[in-house]
MITORTOR-526964 format. One line per 8 residues: their letters; for each residue x, y, z of N, C-alpha, C, O. Coordinates in nm, 4 decimals. Layout:
BEGIN
A> X,Y,Z,X,Y,Z,X,Y,Z,X,Y,Z  ...
This chain:
BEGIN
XXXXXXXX> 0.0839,-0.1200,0.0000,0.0000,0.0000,0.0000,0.0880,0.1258,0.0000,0.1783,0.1418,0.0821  0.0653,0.1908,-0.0708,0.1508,0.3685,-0.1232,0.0683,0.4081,-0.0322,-0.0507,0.3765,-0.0324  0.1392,0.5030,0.0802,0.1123,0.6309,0.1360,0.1868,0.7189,0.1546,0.2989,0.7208,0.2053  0.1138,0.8089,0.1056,0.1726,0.9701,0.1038,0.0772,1.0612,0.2087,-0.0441,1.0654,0.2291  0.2331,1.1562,0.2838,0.1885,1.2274,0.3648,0.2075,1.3852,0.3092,0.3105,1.4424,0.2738  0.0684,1.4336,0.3151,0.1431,1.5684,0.2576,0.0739,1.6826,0.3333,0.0104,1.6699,0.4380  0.1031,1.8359,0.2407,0.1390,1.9513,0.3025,0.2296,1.9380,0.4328,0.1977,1.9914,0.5391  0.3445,1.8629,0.4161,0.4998,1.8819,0.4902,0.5572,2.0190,0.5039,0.6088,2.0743,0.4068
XXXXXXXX> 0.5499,2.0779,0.6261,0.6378,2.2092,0.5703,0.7689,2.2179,0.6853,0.8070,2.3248,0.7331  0.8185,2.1068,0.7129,0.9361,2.1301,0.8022,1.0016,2.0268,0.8270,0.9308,1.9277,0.8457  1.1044,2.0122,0.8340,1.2067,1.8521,0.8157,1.2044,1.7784,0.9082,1.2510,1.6647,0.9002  1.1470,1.8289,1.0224,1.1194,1.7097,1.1761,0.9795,1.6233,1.0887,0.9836,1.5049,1.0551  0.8893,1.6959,1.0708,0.7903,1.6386,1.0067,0.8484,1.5376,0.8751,0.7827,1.4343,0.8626  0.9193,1.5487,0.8139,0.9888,1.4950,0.6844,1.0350,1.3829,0.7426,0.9883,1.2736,0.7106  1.1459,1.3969,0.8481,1.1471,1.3124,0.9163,1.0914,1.1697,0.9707,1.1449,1.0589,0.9736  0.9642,1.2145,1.0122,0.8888,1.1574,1.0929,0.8161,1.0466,1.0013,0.7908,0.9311,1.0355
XXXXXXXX> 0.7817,1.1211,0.8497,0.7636,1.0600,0.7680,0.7933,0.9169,0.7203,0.7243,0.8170,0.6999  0.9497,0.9531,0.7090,1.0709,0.8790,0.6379,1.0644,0.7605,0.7534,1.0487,0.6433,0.7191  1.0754,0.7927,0.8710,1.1028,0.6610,0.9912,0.9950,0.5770,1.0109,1.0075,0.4624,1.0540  0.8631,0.6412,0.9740,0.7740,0.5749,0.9943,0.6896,0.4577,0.8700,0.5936,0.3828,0.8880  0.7524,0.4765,0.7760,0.7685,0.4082,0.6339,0.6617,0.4463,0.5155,0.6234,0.3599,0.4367  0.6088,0.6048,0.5077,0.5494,0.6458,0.4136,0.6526,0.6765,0.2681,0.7605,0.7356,0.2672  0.5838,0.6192,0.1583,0.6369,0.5908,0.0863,0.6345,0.7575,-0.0178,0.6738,0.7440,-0.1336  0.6048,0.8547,0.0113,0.5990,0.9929,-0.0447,0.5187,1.0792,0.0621,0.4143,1.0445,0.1173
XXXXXXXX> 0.6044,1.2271,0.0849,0.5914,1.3505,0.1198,0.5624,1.4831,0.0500,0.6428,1.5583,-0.0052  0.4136,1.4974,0.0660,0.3780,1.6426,-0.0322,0.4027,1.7771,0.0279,0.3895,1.8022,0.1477  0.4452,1.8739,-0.0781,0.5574,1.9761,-0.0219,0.4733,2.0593,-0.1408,0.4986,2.0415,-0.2600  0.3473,2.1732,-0.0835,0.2631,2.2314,-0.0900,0.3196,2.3878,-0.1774,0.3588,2.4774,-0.1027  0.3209,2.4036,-0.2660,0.3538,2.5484,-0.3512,0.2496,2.6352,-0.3582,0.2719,2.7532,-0.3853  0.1262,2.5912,-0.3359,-0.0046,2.6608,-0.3837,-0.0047,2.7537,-0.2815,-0.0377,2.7133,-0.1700  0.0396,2.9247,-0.3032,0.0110,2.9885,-0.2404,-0.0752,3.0484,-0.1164,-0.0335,3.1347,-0.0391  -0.1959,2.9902,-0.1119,-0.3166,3.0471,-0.0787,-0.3052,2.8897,0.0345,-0.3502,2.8904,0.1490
XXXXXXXX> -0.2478,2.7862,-0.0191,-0.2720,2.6483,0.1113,-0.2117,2.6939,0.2753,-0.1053,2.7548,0.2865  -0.2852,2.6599,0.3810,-0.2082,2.6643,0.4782,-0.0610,2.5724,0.5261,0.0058,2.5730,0.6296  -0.0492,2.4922,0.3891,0.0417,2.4420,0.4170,0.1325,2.4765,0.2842,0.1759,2.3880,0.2104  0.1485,2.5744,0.2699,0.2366,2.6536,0.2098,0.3726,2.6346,0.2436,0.4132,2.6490,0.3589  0.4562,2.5980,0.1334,0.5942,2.6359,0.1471,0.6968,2.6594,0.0254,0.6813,2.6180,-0.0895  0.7823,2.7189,0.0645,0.8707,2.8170,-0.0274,0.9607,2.6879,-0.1061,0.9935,2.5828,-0.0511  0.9897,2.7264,-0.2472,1.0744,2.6473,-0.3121,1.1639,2.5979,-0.2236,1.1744,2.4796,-0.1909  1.2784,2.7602,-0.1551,1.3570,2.7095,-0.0931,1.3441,2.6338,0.0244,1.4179,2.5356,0.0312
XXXXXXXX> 1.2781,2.6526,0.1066,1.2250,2.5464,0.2331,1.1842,2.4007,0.1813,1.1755,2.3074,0.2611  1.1584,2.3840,0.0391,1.1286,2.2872,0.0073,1.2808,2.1714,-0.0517,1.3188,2.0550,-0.0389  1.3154,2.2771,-0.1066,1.4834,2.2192,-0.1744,1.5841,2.1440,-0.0134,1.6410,2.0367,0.0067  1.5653,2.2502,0.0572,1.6351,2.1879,0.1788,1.5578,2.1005,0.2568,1.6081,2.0698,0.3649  1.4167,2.0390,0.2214,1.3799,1.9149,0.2923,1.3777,1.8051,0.1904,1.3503,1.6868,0.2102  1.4151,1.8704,0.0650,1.4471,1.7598,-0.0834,1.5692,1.6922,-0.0414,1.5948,1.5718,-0.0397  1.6397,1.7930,-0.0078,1.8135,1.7227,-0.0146,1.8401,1.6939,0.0931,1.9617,1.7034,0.1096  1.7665,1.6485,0.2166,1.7932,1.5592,0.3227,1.6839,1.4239,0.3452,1.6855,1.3532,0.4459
XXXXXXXX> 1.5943,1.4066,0.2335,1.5254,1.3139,0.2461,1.4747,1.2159,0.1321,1.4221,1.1055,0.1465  1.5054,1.2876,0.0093,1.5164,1.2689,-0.1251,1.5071,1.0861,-0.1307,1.4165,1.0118,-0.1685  1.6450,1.0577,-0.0747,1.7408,0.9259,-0.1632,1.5967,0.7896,-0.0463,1.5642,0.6749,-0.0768  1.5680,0.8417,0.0306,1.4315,0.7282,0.1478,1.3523,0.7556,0.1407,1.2771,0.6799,0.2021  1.2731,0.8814,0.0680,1.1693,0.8784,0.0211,1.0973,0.9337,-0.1332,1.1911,0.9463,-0.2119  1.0234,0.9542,-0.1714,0.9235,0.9984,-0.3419,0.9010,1.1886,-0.2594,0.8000,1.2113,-0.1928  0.9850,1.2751,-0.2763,0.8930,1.3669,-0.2742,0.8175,1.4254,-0.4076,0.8282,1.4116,-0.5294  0.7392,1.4951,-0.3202,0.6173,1.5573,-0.4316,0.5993,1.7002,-0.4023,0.5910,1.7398,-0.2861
XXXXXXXX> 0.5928,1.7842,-0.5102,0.5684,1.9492,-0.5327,0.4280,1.9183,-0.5369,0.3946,1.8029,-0.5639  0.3203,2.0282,-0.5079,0.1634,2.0704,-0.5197,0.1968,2.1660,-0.6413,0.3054,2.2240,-0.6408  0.1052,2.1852,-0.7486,0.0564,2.2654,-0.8313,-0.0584,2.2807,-0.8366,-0.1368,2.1875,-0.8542  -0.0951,2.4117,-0.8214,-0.2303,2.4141,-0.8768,-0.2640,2.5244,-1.0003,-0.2179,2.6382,-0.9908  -0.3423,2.4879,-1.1108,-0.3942,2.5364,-1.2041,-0.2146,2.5806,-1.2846,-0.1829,2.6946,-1.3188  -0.1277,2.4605,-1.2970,0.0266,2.5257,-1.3413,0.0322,2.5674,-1.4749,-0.0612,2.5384,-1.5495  0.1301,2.6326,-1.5167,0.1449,2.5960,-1.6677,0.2558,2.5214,-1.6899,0.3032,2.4591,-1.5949  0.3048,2.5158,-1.7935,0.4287,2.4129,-1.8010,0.5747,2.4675,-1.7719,0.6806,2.4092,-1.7490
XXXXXXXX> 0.5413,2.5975,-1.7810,0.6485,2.7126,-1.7293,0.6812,2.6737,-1.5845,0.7861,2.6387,-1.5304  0.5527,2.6920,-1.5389,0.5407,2.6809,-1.3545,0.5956,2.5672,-1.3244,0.6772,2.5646,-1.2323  0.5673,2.4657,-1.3854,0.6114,2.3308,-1.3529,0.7828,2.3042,-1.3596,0.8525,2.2436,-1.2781  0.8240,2.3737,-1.4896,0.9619,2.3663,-1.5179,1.0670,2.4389,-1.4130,1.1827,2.4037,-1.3899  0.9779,2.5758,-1.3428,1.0459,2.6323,-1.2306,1.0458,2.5525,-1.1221,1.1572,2.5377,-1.0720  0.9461,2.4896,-1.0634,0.9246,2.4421,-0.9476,1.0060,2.3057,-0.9522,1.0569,2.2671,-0.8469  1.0228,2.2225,-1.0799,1.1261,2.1289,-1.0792,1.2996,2.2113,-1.0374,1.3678,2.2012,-0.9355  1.3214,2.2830,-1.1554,1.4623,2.3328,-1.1472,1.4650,2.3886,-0.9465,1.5281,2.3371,-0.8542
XXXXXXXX> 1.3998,2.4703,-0.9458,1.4653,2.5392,-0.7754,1.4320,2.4313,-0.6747,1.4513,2.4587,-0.5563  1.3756,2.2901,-0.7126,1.3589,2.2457,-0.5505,1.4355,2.0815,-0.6221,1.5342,2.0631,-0.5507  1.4307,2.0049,-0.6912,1.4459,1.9187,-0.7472,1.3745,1.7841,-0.6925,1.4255,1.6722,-0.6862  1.2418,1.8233,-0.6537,1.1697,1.7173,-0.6501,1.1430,1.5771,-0.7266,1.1415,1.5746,-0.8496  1.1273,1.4897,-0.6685,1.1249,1.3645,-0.7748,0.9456,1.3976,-0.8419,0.9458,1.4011,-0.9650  0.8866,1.4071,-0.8151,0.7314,1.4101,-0.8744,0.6484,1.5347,-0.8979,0.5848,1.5305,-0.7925  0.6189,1.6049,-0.9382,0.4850,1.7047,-0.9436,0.3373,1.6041,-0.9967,0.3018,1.5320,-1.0900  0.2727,1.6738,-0.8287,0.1266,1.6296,-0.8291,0.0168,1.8096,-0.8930,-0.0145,1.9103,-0.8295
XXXXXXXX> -0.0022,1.7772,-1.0096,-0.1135,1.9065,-1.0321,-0.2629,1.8888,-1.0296,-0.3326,1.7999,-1.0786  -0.2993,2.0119,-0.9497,-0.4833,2.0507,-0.9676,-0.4916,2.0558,-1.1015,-0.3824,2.0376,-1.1554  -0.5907,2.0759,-1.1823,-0.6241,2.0810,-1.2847,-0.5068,2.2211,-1.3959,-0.5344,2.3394,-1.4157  -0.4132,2.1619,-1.4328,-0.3377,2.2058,-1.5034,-0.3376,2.2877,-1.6548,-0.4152,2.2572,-1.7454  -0.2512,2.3807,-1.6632,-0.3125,2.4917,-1.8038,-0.2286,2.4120,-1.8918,-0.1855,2.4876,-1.9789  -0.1817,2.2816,-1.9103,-0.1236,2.2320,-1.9861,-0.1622,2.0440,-2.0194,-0.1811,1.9705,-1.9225  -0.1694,1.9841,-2.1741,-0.2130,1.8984,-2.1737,-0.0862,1.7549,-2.0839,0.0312,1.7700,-2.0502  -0.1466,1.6703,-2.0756,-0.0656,1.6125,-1.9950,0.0329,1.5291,-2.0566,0.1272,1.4978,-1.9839
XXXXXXXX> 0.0327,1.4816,-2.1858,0.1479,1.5106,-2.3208,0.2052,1.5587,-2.3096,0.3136,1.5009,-2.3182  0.2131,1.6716,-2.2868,0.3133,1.8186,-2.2896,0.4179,1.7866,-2.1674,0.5344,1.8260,-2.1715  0.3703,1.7196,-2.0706,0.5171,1.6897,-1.9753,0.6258,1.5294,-1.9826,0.6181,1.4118,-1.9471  0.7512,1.6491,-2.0735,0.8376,1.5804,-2.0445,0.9883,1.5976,-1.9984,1.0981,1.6041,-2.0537  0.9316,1.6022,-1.8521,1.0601,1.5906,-1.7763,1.0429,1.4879,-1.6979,0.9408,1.4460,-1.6433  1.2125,1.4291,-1.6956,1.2026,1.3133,-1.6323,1.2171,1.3139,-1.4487,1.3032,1.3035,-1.3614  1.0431,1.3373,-1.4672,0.9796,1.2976,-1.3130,0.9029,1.2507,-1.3529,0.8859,1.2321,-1.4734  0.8038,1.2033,-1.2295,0.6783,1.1512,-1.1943,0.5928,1.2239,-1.1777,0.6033,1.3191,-1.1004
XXXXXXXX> 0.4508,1.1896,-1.2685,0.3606,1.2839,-1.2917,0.2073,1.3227,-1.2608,0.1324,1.3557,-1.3528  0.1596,1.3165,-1.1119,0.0758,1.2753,-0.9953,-0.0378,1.3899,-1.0615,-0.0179,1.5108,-1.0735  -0.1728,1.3071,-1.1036,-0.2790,1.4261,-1.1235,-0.3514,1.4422,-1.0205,-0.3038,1.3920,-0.9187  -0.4798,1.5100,-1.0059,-0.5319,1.5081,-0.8769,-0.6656,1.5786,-0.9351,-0.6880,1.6798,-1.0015  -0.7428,1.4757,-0.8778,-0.9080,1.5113,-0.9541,-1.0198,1.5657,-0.8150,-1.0945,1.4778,-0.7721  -1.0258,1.6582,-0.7716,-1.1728,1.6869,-0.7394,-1.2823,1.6254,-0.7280,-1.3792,1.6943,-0.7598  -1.3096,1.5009,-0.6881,-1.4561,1.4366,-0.7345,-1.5728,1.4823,-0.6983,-1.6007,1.4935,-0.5789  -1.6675,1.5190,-0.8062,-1.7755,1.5610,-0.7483,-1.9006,1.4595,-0.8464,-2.0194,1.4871,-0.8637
XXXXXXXX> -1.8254,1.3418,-0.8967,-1.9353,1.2389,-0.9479,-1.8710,1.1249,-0.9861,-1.7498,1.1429,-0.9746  -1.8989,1.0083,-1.0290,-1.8013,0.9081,-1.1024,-1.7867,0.9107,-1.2263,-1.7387,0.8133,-1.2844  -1.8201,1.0086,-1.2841,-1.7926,1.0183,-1.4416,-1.6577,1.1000,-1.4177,-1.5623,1.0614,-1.4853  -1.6383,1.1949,-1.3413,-1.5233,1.2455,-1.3053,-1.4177,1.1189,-1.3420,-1.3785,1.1000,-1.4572  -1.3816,1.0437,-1.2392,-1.3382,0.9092,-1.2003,-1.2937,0.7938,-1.3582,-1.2044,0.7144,-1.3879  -1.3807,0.8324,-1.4023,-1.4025,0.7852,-1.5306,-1.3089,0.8257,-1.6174,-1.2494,0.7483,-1.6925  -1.2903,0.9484,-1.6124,-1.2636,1.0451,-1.7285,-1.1259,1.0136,-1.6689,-1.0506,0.9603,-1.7504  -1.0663,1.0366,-1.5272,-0.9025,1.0549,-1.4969,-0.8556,0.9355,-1.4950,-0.7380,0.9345,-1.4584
XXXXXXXX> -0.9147,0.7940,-1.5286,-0.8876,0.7208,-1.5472,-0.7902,0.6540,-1.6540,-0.7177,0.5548,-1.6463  -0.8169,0.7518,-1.7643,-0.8117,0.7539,-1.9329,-0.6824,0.8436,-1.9515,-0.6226,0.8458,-2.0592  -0.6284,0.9426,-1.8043,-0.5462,1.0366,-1.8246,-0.3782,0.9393,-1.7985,-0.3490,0.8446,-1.7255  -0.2986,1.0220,-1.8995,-0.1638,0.9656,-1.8639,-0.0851,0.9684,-1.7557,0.0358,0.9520,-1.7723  -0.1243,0.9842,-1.6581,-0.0669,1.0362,-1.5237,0.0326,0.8842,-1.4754,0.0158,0.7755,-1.5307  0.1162,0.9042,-1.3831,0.1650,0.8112,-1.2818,0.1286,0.7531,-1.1802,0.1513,0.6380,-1.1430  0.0330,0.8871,-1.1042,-0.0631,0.8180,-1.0535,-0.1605,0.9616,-1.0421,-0.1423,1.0831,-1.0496  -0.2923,0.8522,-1.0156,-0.4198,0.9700,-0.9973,-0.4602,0.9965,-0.8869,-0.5245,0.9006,-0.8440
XXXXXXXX> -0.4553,1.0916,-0.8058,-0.5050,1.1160,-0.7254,-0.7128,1.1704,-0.6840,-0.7796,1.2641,-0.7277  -0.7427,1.0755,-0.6012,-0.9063,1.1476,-0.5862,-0.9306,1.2181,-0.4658,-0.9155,1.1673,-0.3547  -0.9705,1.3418,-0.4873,-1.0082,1.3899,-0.3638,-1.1250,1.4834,-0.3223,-1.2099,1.5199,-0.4035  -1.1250,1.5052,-0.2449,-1.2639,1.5662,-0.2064,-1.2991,1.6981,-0.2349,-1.2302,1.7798,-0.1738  -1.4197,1.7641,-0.3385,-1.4536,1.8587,-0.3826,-1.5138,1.9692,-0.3038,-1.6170,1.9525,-0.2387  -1.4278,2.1213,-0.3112,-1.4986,2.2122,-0.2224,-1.4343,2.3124,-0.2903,-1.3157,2.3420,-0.3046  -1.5705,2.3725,-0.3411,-1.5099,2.5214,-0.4804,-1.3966,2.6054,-0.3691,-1.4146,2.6111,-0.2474  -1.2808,2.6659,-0.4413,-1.1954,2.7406,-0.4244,-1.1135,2.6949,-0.3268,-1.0603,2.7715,-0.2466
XXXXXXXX> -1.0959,2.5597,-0.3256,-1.0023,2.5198,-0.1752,-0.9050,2.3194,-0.2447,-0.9661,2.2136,-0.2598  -0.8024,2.3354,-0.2604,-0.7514,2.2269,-0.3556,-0.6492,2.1467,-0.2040,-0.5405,2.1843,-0.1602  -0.7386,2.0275,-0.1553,-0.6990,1.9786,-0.0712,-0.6592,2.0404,0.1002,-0.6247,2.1475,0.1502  -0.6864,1.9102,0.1437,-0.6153,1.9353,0.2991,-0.7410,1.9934,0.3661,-0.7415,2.0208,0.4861  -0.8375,2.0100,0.2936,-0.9517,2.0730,0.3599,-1.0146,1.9909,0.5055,-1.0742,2.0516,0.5945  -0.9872,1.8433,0.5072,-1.0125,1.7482,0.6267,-1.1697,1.6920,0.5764,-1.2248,1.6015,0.6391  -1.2209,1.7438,0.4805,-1.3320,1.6966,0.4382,-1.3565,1.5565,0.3358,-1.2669,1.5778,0.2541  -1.3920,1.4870,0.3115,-1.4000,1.3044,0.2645,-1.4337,1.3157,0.1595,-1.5446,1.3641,0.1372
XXXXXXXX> -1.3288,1.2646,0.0299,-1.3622,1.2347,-0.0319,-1.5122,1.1207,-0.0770,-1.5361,1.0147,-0.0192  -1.5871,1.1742,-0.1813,-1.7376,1.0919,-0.2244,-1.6687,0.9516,-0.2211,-1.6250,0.9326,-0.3346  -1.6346,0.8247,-0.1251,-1.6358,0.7212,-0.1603,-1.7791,0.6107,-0.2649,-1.7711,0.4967,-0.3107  -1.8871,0.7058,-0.2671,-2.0489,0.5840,-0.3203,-1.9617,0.6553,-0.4689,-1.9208,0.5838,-0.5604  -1.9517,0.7554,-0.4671,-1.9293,0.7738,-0.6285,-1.8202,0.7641,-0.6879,-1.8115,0.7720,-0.8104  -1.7132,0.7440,-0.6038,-1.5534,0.6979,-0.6689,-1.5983,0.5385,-0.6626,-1.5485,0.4653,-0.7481  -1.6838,0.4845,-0.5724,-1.7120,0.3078,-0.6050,-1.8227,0.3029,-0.7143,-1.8667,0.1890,-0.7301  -1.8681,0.3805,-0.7786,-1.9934,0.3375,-0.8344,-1.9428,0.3773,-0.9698,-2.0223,0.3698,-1.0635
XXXXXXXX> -1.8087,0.4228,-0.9937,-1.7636,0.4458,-1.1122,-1.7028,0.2756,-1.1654,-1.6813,0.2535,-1.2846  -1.6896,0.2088,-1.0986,-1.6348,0.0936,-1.1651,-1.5429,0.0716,-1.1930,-1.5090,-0.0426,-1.2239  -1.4478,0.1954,-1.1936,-1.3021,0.1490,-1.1966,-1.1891,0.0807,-1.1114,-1.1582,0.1131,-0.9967  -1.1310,-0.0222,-1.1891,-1.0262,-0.0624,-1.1117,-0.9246,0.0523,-1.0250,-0.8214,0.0786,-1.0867  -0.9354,0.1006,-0.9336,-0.8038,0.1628,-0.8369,-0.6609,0.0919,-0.7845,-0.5609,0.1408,-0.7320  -0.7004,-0.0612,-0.8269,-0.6110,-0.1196,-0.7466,-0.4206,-0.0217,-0.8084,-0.3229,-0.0025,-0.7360  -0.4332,0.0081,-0.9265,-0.3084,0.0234,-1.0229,-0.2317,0.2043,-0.9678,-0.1387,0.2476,-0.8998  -0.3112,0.2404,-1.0263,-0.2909,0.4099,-1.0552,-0.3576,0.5102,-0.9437,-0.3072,0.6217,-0.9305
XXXXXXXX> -0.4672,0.4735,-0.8654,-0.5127,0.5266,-0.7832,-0.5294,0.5671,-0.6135,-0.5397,0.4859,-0.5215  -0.5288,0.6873,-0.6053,-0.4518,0.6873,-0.4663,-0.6095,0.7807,-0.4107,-0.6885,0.8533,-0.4711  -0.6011,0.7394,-0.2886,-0.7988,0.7912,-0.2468,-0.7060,0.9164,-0.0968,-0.6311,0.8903,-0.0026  -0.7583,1.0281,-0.1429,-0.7492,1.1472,-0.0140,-0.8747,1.2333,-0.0022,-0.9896,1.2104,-0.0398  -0.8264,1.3293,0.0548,-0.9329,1.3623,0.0850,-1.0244,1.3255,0.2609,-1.1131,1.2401,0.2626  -0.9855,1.4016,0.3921,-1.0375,1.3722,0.4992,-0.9654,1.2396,0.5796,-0.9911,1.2252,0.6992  -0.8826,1.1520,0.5169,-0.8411,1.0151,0.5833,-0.7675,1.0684,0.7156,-0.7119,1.1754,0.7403  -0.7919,0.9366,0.8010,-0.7313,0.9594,0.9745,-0.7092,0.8220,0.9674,-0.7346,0.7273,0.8929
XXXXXXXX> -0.6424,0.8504,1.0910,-0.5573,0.6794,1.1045,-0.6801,0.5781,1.1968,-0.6654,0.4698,1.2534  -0.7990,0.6648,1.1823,-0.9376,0.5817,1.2259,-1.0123,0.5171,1.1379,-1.0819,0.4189,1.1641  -0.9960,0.5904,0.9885,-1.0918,0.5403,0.8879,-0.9991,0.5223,0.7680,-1.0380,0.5139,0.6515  -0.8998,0.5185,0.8001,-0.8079,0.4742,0.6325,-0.8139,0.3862,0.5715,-0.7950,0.3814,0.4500  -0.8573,0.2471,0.6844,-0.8522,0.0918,0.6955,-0.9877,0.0785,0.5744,-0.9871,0.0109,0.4716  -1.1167,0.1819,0.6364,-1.2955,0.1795,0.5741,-1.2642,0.2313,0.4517,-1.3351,0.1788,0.3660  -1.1732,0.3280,0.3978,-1.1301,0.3156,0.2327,-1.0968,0.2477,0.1660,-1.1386,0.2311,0.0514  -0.9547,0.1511,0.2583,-0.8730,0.0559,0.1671,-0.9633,-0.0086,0.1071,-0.9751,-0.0144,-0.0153
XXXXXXXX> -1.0761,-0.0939,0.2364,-1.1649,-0.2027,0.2270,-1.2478,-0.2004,0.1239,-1.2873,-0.2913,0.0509  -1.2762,-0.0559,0.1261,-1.4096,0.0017,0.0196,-1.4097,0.0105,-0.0999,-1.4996,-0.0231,-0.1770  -1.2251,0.0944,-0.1428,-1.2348,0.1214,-0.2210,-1.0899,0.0180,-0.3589,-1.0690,0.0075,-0.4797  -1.0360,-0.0282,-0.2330,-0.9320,-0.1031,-0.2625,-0.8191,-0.0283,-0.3974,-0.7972,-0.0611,-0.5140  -0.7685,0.0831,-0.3098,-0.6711,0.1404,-0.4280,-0.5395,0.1223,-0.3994,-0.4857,0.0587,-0.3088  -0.4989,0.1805,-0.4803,-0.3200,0.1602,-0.4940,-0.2665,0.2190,-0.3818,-0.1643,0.1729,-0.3310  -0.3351,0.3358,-0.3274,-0.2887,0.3978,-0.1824,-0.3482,0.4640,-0.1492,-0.4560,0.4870,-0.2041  -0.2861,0.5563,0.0079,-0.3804,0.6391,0.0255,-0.2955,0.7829,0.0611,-0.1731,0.7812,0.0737
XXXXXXXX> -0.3766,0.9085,0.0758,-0.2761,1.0062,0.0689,-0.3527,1.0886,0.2501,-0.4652,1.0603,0.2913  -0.2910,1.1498,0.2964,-0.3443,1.2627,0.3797,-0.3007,1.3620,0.4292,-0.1833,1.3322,0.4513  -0.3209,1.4924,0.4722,-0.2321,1.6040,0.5190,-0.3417,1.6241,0.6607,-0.3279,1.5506,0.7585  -0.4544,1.7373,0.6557,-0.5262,1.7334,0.7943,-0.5498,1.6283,0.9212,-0.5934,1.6591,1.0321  -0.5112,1.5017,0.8778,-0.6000,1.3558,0.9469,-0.4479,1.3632,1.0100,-0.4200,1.2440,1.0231  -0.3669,1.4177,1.0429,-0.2194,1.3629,1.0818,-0.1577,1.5207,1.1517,-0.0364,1.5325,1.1692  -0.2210,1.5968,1.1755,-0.1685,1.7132,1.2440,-0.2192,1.7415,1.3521,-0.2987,1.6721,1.4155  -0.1663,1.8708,1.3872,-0.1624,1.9140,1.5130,-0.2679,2.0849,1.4865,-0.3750,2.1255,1.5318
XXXXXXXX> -0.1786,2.1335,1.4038,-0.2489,2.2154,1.3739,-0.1612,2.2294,1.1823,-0.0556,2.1770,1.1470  -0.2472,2.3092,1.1063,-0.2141,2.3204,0.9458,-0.0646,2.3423,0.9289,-0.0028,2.4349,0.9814  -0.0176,2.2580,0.8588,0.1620,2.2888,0.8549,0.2220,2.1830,0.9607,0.3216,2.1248,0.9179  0.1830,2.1487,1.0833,0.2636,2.1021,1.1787,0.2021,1.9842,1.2026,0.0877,1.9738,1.2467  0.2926,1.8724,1.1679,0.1942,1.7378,1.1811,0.2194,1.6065,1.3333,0.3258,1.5668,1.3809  0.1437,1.5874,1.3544,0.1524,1.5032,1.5132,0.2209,1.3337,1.4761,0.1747,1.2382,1.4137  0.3494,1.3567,1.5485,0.4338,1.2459,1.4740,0.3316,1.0567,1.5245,0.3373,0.9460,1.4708  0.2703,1.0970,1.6191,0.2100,0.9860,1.7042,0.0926,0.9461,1.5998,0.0856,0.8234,1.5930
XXXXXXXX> -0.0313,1.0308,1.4903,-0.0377,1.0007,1.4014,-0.0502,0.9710,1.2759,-0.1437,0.9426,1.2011  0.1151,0.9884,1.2632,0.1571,1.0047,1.1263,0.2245,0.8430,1.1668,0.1687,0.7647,1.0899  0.2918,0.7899,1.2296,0.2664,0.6283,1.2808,0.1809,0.5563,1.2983,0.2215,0.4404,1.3058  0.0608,0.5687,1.3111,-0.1023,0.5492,1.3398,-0.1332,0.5319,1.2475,-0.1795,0.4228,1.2143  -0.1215,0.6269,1.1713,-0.2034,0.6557,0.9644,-0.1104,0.5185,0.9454,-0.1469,0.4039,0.9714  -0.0123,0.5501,0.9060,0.0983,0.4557,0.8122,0.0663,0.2772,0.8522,0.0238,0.1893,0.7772  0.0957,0.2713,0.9611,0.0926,0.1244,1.0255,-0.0352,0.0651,0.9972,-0.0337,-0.0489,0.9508  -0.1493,0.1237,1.0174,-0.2587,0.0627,1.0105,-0.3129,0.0850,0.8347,-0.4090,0.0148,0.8035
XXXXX> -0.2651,0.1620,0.7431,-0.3129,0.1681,0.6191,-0.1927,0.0468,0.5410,-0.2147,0.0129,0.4247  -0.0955,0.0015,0.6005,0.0093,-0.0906,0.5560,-0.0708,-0.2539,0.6075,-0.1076,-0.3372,0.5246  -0.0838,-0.2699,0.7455,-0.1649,-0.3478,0.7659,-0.2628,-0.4082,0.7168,-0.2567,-0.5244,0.6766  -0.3869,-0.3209,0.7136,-0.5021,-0.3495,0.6926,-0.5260,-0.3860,0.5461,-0.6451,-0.4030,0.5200  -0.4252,-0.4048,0.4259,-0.4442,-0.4902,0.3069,-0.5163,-0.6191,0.3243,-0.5343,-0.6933,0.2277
């Protein structure tokens, strides 16, 4: 089971990550997120955690410009984008290329299914706010789409190390992702469970 912990904005947290055996750390660019952080704050939790874990840049709404900066100043292994000003053809740099869909039906689900991504991310829809919101992703309508998740699909959106296990079961995907379900307060995450999340979403396969 892939889990990723994200909006990381400080290397104890990166840390905490890495020891506890999450397999990727999201490292938040989108201005307006409370878990905001600077290229450079991001480059210096790249180059002490890089080679043990997948990190990941946030984009939202990028262009391919944006994308090409945010690779060069931090040297992340992956960019995960919100709905991007560029087709997904158009990226080729050699990273990993994480989409991230909004669900607000299973035709959604449908459609990002078909997209070239590395992996897809589903998460929970709330106009003007792109993750971390603590709110649950639609599991009846990411299951009622019919698609296989086991491959490409990673379910966020609201997960805690109480109900990660009632996704796997439900929805049986490739992983799972979370930033709110694992803090203390926005930005600062509670290492007790960010061990909690991990152990029991590794388990419960």
């Amino acid at each position: 089971m892939f889990v990723k912990i994200c909006g990381v904005t400080n290397i104890q947290d990166a840390y905490a990550c890495v020891e506890n055996g999450a397999d990727a750390i999201g490292l938040n660019f989108y201005q307006k997120s409370k878990r905001y952080i600077s290229f450079d704050d991001a480059a210096a939790i790249v180059r002490e955690v890089s080679p043990y874990i997948t990190t990941v840049g946030i984009l939202v709404q990028p262009t391919i410009e944006d994308v090409a900066l945010a690779i060069d100043a931090t040297e992340v292994d992956a960019l995960q984008v919100y709905e991007p000003k560029f087709g997904l053809a158009d990226f080729d740099f050699k990273k990993l290329l994480y989409y991230s869909v909004r669900v607000r039906d299973d035709e959604e689900v449908k459609a990002a299914s078909r997209l070239g991504a590395d992996l897809i991310f589903l998460d929970s829809y709330t106009k003007d706010e792109y993750g971390g919101t603590g709110r649950r992703a639609n599991w009846d309508e990411i299951a009622k789409s019919g698609v296989d998740l086991s491959t490409r699909f990673v379910i966020s959106g609201g997960l805690t190390e109480e109900n990660v296990c009632e996704a796997i079961r439900k929805l049986k995907p490739f992983g799972v992702d979370t930033a709110s379900g694992v803090e203390l307060s926005p930005g600062k995450k509670d290492h007790e469970k960010i061990r909690e999340f991990i152990s029991n979403a590794k388990q419960c396969v």
